[in-house]
C-alpha positions, -999 to 999 in steps of 0.1 A, spaced: -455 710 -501 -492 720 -498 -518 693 -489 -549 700 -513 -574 675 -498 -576 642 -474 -604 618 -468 -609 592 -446 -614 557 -458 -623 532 -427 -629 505 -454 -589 507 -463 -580 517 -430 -563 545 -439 -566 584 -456 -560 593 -489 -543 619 -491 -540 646 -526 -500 662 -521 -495 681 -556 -507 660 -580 -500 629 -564 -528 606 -545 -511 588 -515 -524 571 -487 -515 569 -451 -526 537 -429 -541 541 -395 -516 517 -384 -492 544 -387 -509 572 -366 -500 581 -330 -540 586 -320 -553 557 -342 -590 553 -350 -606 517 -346 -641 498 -351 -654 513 -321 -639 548 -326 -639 559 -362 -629 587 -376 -662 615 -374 -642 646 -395 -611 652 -412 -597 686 -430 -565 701 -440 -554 725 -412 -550 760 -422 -531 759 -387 -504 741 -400 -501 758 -432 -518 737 -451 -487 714 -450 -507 690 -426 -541 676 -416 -562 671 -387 -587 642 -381 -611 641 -349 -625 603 -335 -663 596 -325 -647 596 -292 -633 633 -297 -599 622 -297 -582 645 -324 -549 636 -342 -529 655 -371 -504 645 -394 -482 668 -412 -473 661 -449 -434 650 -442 -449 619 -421 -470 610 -456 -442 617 -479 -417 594 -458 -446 570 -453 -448 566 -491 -408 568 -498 -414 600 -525 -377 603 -540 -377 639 -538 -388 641 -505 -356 615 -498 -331 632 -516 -341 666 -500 -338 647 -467 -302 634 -476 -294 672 -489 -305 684 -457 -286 666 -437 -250 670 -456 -258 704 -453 -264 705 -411 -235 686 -412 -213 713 -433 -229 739 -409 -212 725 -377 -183 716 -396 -178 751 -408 -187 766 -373 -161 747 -357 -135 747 -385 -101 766 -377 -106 781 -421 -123 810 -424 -150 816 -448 -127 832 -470 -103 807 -474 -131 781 -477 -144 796 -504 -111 805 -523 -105 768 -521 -140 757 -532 -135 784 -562 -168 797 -558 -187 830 -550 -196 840 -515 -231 840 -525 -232 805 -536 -209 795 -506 -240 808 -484 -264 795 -505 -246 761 -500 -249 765 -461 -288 777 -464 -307 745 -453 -340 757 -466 -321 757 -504 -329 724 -520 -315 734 -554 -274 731 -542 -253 702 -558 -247 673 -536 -213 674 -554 -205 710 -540 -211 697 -504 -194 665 -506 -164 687 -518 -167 713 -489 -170 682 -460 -139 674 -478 -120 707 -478 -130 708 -438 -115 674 -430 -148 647 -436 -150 619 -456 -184 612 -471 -192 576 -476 -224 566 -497 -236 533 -479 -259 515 -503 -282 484 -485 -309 464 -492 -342 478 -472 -347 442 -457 -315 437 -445 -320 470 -423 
């Protein structure tokens, strides 16, 4: 996800940030080189470094700091940013569990009753169009139990 603009806002505390067509902010607070009263924030840009997937922000002191757009999404709790996070991780899961399973491919995917192509594009972590149902059914087939733990935020 491309990051279209960010602007600093020392009156907030924090930069405001355009992802898609979505404004969000991200609060000094939350930064690893943090600009305060008597070091504010002189210049900030989206870096064509980082893809444009990030931005950079430079201090009166010339202390420079950059944030990439994953840190903003997670800051804000965006739901598709969280359920590609959850995807992603039942998938590096599936990866190890396949790499160490005794079942070869073959067999996995007879007993899945899919294609070889869709097997693969179920192990490609970069795919964030797979069924989460299609995963949970292939931890299974290796030997995992998948548990959906749901708690309160303030309990955590």
């Amino acid at each position: 996800m491309k990051i279209r603009r960010v602007s600093a806002n020392n009156r907030r505390k924090a930069f405001d940030v355009r992802v898609g067509a979505r404004d969000l902010a991200i609060p000094y607070a939350t930064l690893e080189v943090r600009p305060s009263a008597g070091d504010r924030v002189s210049d900030c840009y989206v870096d064509p470094e980082l893809g444009r997937e990030g931005f950079t922000y430079v201090l009166e002191s010339g202390a420079e700091g950059s944030v990439h757009v994953d840190h903003v999404l997670e800051y804000n709790e965006d739901p598709t940013y969280l359920r590609d996070l959850v995807l992603h991780k039942l998938t590096v899961a599936a990866i190890d569990r396949v790499e160490t399973s005794e079942l070869s491919k073959r067999e996995l995917i007879r007993r899945l009753g899919t294609s070889a192509t869709q097997f693969y594009r179920l192990l490609d972590p970069a795919n964030t169009r797979k069924s989460i149902g299609q995963l949970i059914a292939l931890l299974h087939i290796l030997g995992c139990d998948v548990d959906v733990l749901v708690k309160d935020r303030s309990a955590a």
